[in-house]
DOKOL-633524 format. One record per residue: residue number from 1; residue in three letters; z, y, x of N, C-alpha, C in turn. Coordinates in steps of 0.2 Angstrom, whole numbers, plus 5000, padded with zeros to 4 digits. Example, Ala and Ser with C-alpha at 12.3 -4.5 7.8 and 13.67 -1.06 7.14 Angstrom:
BEGIN
<atom><num>1</num><residuo>ALA</residuo><n_z>5039</n_z><n_y>4972</n_y><n_x>5066</n_x><ca_z>5039</ca_z><ca_y>4978</ca_y><ca_x>5062</ca_x><c_z>5039</c_z><c_y>4984</c_y><c_x>5066</c_x></atom>
<atom><num>2</num><residuo>SER</residuo><n_z>5035</n_z><n_y>4989</n_y><n_x>5064</n_x><ca_z>5036</ca_z><ca_y>4995</ca_y><ca_x>5068</ca_x><c_z>5039</c_z><c_y>5000</c_y><c_x>5064</c_x></atom>
***
This chain:
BEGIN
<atom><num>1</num><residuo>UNK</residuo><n_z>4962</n_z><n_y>5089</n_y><n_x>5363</n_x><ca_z>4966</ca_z><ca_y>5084</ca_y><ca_x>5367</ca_x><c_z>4967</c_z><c_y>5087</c_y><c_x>5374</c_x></atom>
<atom><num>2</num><residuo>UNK</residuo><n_z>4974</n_z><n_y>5086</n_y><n_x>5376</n_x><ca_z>4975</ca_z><ca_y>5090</ca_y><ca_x>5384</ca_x><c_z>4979</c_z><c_y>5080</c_y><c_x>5386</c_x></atom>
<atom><num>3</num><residuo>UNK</residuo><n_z>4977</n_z><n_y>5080</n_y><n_x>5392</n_x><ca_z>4980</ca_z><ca_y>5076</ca_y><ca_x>5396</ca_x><c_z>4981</c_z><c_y>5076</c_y><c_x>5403</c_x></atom>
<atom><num>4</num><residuo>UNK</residuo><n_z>4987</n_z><n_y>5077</n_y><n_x>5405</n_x><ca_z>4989</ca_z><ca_y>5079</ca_y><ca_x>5410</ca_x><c_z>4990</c_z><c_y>5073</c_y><c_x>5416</c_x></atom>
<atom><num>5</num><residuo>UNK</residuo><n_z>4987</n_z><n_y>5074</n_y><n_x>5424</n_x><ca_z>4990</ca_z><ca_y>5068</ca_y><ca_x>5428</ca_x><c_z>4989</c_z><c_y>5071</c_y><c_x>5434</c_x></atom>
<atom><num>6</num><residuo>UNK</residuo><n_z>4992</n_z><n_y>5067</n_y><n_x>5440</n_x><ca_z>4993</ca_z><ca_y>5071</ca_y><ca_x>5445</ca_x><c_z>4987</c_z><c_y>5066</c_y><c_x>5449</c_x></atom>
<atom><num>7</num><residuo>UNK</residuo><n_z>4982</n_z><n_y>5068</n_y><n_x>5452</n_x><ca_z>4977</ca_z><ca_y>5066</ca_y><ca_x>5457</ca_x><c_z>4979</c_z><c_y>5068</c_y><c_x>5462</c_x></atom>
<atom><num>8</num><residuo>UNK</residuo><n_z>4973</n_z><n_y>5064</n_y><n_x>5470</n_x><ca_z>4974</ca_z><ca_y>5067</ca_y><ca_x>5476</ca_x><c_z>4966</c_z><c_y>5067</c_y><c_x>5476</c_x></atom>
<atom><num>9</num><residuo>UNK</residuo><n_z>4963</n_z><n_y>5072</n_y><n_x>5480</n_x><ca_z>4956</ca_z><ca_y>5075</ca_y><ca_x>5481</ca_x><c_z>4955</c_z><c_y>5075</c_y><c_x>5489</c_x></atom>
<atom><num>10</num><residuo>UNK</residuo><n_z>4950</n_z><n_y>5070</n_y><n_x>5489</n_x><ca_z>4950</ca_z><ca_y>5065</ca_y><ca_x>5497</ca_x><c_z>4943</c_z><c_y>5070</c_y><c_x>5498</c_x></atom>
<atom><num>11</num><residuo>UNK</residuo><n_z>4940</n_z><n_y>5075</n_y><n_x>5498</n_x><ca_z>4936</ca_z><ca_y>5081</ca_y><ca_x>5502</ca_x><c_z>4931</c_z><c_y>5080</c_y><c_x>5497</c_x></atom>
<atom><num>12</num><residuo>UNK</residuo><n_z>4928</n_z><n_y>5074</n_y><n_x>5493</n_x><ca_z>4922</ca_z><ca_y>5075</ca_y><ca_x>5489</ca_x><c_z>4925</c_z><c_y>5073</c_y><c_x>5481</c_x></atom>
<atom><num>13</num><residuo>UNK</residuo><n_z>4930</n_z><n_y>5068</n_y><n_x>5480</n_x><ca_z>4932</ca_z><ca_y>5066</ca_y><ca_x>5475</ca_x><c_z>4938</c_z><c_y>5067</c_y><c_x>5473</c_x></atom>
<atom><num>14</num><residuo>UNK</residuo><n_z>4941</n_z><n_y>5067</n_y><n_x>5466</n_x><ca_z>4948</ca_z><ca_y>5069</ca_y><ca_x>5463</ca_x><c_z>4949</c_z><c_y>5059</c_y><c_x>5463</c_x></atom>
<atom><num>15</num><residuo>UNK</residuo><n_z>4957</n_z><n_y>5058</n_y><n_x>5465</n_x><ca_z>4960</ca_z><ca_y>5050</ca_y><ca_x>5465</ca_x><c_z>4965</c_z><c_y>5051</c_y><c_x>5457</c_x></atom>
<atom><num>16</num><residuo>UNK</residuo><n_z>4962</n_z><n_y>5050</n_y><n_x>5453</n_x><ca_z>4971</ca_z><ca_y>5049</ca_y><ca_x>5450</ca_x><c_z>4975</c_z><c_y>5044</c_y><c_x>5453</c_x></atom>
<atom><num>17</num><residuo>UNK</residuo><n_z>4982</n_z><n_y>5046</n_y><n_x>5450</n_x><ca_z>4986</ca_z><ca_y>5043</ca_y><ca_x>5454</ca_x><c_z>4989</c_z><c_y>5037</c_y><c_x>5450</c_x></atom>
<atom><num>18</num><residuo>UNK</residuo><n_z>4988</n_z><n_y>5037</n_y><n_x>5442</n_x><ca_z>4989</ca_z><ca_y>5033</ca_y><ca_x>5437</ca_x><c_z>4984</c_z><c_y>5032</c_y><c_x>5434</c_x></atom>
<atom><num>19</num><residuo>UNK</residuo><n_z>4985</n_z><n_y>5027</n_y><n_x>5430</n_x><ca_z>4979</ca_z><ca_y>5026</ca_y><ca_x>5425</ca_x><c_z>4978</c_z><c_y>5031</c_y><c_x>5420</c_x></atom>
<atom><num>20</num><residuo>UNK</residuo><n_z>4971</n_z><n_y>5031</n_y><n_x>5418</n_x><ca_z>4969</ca_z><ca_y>5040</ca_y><ca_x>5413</ca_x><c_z>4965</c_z><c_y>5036</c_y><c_x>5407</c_x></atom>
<atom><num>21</num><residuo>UNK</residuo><n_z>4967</n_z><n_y>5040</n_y><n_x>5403</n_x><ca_z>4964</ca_z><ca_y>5034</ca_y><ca_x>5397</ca_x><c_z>4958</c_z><c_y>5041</c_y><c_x>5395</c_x></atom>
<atom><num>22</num><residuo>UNK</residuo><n_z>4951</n_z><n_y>5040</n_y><n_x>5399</n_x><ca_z>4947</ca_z><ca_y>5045</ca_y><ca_x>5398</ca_x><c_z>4940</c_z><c_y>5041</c_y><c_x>5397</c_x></atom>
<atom><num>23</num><residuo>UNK</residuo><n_z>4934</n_z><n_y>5043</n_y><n_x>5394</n_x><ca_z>4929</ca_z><ca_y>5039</ca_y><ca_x>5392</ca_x><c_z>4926</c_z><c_y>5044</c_y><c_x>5396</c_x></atom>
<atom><num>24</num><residuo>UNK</residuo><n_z>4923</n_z><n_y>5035</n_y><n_x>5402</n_x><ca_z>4917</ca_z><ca_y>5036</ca_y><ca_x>5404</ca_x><c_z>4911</c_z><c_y>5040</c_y><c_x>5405</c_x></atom>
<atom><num>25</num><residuo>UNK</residuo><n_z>4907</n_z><n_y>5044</n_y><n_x>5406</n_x><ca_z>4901</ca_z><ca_y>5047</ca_y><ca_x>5405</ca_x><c_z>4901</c_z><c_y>5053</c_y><c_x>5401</c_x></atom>
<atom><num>26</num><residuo>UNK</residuo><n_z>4908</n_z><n_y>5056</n_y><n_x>5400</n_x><ca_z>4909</ca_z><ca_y>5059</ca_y><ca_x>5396</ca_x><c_z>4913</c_z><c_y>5067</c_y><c_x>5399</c_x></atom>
<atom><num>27</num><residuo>UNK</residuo><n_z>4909</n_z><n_y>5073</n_y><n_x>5398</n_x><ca_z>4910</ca_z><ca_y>5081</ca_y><ca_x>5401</ca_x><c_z>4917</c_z><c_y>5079</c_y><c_x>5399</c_x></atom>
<atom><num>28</num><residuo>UNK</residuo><n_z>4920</n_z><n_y>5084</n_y><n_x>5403</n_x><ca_z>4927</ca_z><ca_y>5086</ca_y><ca_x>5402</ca_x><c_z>4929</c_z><c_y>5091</c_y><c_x>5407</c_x></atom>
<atom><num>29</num><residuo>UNK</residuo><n_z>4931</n_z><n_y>5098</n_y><n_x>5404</n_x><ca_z>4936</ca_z><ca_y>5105</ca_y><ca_x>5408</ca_x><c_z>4940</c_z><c_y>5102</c_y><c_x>5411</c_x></atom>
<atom><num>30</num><residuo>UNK</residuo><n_z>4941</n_z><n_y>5102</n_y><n_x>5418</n_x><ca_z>4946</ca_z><ca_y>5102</ca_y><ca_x>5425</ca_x><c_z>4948</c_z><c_y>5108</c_y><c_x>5424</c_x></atom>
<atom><num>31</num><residuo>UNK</residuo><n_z>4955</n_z><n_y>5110</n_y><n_x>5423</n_x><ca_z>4961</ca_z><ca_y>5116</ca_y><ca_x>5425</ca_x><c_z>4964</c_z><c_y>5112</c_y><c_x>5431</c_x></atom>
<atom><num>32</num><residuo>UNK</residuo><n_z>4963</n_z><n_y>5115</n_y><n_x>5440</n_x><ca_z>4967</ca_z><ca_y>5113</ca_y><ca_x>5447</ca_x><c_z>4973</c_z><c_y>5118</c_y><c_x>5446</c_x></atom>
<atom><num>33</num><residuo>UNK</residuo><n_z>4978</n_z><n_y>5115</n_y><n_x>5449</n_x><ca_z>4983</ca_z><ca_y>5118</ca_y><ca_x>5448</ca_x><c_z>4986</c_z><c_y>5115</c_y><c_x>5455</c_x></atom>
<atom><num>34</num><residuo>UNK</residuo><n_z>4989</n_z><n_y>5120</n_y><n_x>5460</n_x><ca_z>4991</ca_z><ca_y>5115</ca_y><ca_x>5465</ca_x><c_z>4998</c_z><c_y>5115</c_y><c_x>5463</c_x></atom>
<atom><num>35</num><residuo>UNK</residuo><n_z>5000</n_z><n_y>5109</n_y><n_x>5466</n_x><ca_z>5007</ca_z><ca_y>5106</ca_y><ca_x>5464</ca_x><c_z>5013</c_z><c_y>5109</c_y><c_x>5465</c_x></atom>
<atom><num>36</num><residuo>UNK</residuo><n_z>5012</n_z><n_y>5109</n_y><n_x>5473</n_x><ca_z>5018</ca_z><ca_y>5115</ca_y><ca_x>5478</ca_x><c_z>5018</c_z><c_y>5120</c_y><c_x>5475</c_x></atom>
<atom><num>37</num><residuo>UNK</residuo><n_z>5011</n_z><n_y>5125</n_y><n_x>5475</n_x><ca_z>5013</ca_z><ca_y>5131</ca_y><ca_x>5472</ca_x><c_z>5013</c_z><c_y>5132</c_y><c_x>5466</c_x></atom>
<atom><num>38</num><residuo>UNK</residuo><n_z>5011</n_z><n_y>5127</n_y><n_x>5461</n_x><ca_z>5017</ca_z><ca_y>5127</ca_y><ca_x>5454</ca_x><c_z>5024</c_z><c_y>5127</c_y><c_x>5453</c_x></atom>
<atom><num>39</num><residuo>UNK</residuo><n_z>5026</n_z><n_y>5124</n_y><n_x>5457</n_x><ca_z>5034</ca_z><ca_y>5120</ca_y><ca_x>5458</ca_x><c_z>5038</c_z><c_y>5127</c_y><c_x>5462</c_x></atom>
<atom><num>40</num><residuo>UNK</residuo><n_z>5034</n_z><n_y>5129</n_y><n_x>5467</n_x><ca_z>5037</ca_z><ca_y>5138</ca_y><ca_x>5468</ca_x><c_z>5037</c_z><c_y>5142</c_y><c_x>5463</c_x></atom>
<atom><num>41</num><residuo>UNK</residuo><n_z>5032</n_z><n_y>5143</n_y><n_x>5460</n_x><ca_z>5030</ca_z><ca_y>5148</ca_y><ca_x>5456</ca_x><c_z>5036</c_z><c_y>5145</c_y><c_x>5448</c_x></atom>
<atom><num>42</num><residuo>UNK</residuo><n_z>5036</n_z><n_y>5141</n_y><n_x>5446</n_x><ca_z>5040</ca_z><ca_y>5138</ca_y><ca_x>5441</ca_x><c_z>5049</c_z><c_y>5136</c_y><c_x>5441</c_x></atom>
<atom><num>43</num><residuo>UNK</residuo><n_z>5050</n_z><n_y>5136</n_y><n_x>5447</n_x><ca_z>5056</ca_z><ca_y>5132</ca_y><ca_x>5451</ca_x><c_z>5057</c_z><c_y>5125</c_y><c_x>5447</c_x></atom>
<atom><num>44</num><residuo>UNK</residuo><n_z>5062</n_z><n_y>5122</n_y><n_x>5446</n_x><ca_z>5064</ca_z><ca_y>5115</ca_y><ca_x>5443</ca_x><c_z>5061</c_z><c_y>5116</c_y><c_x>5435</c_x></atom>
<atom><num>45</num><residuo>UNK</residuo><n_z>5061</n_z><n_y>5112</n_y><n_x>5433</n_x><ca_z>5056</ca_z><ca_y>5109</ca_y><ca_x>5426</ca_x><c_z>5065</c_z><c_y>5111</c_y><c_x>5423</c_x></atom>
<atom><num>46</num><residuo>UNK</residuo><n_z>5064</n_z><n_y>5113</n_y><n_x>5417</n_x><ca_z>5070</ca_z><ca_y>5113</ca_y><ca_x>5413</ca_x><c_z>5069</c_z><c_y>5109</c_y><c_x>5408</c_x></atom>
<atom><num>47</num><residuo>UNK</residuo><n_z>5074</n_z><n_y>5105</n_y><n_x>5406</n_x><ca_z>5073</ca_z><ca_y>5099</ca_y><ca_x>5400</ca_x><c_z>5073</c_z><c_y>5104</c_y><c_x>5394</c_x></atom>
<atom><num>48</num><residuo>UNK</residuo><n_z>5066</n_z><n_y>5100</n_y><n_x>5389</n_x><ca_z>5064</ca_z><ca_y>5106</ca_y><ca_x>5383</ca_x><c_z>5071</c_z><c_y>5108</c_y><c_x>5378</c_x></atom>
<atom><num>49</num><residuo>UNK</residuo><n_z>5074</n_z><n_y>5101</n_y><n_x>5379</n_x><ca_z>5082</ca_z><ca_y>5104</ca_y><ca_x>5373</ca_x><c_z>5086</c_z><c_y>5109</c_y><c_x>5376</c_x></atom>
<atom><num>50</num><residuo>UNK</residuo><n_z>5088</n_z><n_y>5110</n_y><n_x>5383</n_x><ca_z>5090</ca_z><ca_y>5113</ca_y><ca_x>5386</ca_x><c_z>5087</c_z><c_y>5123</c_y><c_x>5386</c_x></atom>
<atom><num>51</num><residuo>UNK</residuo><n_z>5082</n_z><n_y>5121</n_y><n_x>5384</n_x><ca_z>5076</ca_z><ca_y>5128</ca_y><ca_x>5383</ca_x><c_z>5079</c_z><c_y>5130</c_y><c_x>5376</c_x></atom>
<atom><num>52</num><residuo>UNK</residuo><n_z>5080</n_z><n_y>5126</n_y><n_x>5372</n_x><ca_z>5080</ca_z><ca_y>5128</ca_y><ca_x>5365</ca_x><c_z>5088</c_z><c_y>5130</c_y><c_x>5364</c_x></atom>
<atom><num>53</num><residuo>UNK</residuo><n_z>5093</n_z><n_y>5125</n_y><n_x>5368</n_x><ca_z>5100</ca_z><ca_y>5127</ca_y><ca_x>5368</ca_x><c_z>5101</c_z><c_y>5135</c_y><c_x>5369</c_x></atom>
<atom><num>54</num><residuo>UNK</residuo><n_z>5097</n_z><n_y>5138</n_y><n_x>5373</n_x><ca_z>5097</ca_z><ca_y>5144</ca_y><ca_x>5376</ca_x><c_z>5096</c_z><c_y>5147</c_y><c_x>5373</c_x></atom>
<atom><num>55</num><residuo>UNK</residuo><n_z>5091</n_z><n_y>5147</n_y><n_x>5369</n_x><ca_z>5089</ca_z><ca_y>5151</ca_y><ca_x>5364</ca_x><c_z>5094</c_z><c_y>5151</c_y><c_x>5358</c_x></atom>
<atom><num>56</num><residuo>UNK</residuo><n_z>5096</n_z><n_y>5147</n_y><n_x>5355</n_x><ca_z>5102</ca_z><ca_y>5146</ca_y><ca_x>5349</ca_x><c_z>5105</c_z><c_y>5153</c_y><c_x>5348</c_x></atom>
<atom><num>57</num><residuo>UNK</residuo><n_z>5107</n_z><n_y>5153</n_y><n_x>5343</n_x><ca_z>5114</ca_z><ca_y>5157</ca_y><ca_x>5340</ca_x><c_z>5119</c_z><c_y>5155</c_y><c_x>5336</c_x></atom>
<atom><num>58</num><residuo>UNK</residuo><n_z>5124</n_z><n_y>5156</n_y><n_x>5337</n_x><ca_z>5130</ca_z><ca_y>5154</ca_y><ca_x>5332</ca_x><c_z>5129</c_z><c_y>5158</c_y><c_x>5328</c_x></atom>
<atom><num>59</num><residuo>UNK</residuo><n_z>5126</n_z><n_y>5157</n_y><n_x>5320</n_x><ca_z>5127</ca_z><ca_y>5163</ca_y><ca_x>5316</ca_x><c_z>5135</c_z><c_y>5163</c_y><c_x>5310</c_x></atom>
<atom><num>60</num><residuo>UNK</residuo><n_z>5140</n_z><n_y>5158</n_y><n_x>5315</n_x><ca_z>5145</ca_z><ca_y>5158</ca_y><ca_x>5310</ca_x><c_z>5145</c_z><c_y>5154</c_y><c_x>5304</c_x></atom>
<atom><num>61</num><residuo>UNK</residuo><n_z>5139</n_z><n_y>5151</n_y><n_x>5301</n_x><ca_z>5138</ca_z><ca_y>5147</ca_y><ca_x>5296</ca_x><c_z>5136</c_z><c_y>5139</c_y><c_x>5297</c_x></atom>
<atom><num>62</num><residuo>UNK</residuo><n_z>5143</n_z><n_y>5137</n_y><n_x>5293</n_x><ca_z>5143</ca_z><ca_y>5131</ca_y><ca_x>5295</ca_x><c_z>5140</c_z><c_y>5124</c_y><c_x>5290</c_x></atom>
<atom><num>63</num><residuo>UNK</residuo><n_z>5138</n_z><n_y>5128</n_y><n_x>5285</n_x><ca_z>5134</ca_z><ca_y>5125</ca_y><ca_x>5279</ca_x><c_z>5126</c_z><c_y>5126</c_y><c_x>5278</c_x></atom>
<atom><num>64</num><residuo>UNK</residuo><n_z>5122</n_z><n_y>5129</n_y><n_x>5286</n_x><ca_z>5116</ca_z><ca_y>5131</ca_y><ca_x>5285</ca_x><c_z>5111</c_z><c_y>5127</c_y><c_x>5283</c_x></atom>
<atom><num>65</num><residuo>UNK</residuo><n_z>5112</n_z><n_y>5120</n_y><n_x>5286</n_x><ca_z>5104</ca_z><ca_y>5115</ca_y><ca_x>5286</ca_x><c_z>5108</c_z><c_y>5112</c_y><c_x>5278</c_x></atom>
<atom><num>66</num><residuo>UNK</residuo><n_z>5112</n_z><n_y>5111</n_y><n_x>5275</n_x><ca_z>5115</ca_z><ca_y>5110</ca_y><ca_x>5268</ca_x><c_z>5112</c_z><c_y>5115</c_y><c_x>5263</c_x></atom>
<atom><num>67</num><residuo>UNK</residuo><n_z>5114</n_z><n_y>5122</n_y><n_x>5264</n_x><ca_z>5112</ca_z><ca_y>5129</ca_y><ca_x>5259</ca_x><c_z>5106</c_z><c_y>5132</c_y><c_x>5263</c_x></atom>
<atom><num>68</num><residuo>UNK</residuo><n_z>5101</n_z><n_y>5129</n_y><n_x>5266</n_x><ca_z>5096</ca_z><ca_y>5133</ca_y><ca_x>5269</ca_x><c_z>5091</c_z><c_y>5137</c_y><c_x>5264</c_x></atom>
<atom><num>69</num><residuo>UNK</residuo><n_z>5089</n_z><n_y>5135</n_y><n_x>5255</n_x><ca_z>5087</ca_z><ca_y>5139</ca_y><ca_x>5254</ca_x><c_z>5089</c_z><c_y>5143</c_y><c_x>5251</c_x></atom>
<atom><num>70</num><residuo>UNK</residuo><n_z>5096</n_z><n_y>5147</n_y><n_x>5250</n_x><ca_z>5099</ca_z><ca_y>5149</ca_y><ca_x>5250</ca_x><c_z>5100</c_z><c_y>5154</c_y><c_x>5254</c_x></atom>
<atom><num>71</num><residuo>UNK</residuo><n_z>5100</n_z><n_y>5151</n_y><n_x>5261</n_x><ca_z>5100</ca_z><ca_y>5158</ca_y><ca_x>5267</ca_x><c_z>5093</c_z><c_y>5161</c_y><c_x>5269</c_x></atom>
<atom><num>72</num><residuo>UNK</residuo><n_z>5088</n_z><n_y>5156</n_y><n_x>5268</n_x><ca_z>5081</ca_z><ca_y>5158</ca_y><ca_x>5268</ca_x><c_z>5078</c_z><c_y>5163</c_y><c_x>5263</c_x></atom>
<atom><num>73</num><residuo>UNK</residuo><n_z>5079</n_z><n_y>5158</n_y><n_x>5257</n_x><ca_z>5076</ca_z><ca_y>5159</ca_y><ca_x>5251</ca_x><c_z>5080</c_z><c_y>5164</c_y><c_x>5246</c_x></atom>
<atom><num>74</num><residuo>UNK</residuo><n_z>5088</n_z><n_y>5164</n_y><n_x>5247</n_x><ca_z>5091</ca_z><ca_y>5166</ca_y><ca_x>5241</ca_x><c_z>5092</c_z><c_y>5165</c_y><c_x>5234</c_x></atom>
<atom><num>75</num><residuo>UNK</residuo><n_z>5092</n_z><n_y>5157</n_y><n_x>5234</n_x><ca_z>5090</ca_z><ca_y>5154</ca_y><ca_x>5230</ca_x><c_z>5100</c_z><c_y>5152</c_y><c_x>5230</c_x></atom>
<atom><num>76</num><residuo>UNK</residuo><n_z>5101</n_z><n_y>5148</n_y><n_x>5224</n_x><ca_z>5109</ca_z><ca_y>5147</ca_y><ca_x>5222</ca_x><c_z>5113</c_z><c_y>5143</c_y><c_x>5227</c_x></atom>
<atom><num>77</num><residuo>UNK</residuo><n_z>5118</n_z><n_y>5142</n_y><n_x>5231</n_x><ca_z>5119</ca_z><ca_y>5137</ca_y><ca_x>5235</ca_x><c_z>5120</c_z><c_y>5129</c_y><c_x>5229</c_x></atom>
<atom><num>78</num><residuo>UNK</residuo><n_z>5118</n_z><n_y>5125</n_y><n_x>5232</n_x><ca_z>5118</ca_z><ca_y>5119</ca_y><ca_x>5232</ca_x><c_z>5113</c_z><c_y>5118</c_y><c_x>5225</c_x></atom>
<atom><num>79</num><residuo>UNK</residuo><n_z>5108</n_z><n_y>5122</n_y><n_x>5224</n_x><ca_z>5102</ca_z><ca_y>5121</ca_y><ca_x>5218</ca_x><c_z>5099</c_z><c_y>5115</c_y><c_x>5219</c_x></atom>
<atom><num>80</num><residuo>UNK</residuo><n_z>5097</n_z><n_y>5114</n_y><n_x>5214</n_x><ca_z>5094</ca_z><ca_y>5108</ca_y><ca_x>5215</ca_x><c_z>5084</c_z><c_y>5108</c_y><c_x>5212</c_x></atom>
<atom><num>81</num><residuo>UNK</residuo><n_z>5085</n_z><n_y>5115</n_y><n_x>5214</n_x><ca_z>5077</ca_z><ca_y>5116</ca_y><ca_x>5212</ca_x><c_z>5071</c_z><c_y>5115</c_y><c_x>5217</c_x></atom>
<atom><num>82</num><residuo>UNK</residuo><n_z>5066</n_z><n_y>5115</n_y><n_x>5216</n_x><ca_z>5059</ca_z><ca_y>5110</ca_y><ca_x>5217</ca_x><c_z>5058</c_z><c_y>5116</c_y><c_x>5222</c_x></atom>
***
């Protein structure tokens, strides 16, 4: 389980700054990360569909997600096998 929140650290203690759905009495790994020098090191957060746009290809077929095992598999177009 990864759960992500932003705290402020008053010199002895971490504050979250939202509620944290975390049980009591219970170890858990801190990874600190400072915020500013995330946001330098990262620049602006890029929206994940935006990330994936990027990556796409036009591969010129317009019948892919219909004949996919066909292009995948090699299988007959429009087969109707298991």
């Amino acid at each position: 389980m990864s759960t992500i929140f932003h705290a402020t650290f008053d010199g002895k203690v971490l504050h979250p700054e939202e509620d944290v759905n975390l049980k009591p009495n219970t170890r858990y790994v801190v990874i600190i990360e400072d915020e500013e020098k995330a946001a330098e090191v990262s620049g602006e957060e890029e929206y994940p569909l935006t990330a994936i746009l990027s990556m796409a290809t036009d591969m010129g077929v317009s019948d892919l997600a219909e004949n996919h095992d066909y292009y995948a598999h090699g299988r007959p177009k429009n087969a109707d096998l298991p």
